[in-house]
Each structure stands twice: as C-alpha cells, then as structure tokens.
C-alpha positions as CSV (number, residue, x, y, z in Angstrom):
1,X,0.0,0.0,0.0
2,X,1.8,3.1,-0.9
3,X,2.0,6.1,1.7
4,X,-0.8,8.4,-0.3
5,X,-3.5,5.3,-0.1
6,X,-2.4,4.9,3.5
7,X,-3.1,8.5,4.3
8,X,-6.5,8.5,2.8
9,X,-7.3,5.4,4.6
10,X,-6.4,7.0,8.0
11,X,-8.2,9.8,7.1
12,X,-11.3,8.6,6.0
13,X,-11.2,6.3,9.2
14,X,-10.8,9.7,11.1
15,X,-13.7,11.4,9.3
16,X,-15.8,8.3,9.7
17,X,-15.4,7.9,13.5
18,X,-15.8,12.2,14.1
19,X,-19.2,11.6,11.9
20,X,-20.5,8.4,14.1
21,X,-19.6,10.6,17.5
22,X,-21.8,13.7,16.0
23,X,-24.6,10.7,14.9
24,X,-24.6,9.8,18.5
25,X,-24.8,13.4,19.8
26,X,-27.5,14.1,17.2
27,X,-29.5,10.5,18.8
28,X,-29.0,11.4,22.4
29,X,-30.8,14.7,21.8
30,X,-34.0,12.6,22.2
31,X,-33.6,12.0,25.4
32,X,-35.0,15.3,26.5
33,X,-38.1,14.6,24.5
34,X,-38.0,11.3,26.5
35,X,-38.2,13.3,29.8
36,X,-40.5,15.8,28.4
37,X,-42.6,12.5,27.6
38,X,-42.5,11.0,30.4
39,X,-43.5,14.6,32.3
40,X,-46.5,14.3,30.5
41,X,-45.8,16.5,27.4
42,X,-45.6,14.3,24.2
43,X,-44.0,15.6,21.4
44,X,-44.4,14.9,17.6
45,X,-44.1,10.9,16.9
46,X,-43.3,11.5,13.6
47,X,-39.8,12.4,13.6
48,X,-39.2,9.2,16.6
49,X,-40.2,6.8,14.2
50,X,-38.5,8.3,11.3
51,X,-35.5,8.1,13.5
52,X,-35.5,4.6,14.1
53,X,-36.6,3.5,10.3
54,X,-33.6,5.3,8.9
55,X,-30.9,4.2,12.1
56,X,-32.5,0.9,11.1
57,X,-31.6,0.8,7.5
58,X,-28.3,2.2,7.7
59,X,-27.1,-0.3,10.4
60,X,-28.5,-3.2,8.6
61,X,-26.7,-1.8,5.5
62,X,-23.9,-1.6,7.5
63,X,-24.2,-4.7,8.8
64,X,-24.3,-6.3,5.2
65,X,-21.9,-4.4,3.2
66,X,-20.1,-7.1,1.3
67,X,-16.4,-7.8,2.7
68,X,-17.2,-7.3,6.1
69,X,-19.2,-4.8,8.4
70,X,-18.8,-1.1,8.0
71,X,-18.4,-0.9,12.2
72,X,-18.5,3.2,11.8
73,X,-22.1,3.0,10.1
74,X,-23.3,0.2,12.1
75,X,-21.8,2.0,15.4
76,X,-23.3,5.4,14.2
77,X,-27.0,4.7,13.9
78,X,-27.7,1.6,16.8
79,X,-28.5,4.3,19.0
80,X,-30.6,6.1,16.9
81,X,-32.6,2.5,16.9
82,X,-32.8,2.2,20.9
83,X,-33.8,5.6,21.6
84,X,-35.9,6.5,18.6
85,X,-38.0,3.2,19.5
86,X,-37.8,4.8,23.5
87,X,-38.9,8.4,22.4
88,X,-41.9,7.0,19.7
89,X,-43.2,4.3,23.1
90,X,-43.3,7.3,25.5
91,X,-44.7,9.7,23.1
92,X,-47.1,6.8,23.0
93,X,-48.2,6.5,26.4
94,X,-47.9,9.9,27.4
C-alpha cells in the first residue's frame, strides 16, 4: 500500500469515527423529548419513528456491506434504533 492510499485510509477512518460521534450526539438529543414524555408533554411521533426507520436501514446496510461490516455506520445509527423506539413508546403513552 503506498503512503498516499495509507493516508487516505487514516483519514477517512478519522472522518468516519468524528461523523458516528456527532450521529450519536444528534440521537441522544431525544432523550429530553423522553423526559419531556415522560413529564406528560408528548412531542411529535413522527420524527421518533423516522429516527428509528432510517438508524434501522443504515445499520443493517452496514451490517451487510459485502467484505465485512462497516463498524463506523453500524456503530453510528444503533442508537438512533434504541432511543428513537424509546422516544416513539413514551410519546405513545404519554
């Protein structure tokens, strides 16, 4: 592997993990709507459930991208699966 391929590698590996740590960010913001739920003021349950259909398809794209797993896309969007399912159920019974 020559040095320029190595450095593009490392680099895209770089951008890729900074991207999943923003995804996460970006996911954990639901948890206030969570608390705001549970407090007995539901939000919209439209954008929870759009949440966890896209974090769905991207992890199980990730999961099955030929080779072997793409961990950064996989490891980006699961929690956008637990907690848009959490934010859509307490939207739900609140």
């Amino acid at each position: 592997m020559t040095e320029a391929v190595q450095g593009d590698s490392v680099w895209r590996s770089r951008v890729g993990w900074f991207a999943t740590a923003m995804a996460i960010i970006m996911y954990s913001s639901s948890i206030q709507q969570i608390l705001l739920n549970l407090d007995g003021h539901p939000g919209s349950l439209m954008l929870p459930i759009a949440t966890c259909i896209n974090a769905t398809a991207w992890t199980c794209y990730g999961a099955m991208k030929k080779g072997k797993p793409d961990w950064i896309i996989v490891t980006s969007n699961v929690p956008g699966i637990v907690l848009g399912a959490v934010t859509a159920i307490t939207t739900i019974a609140a």
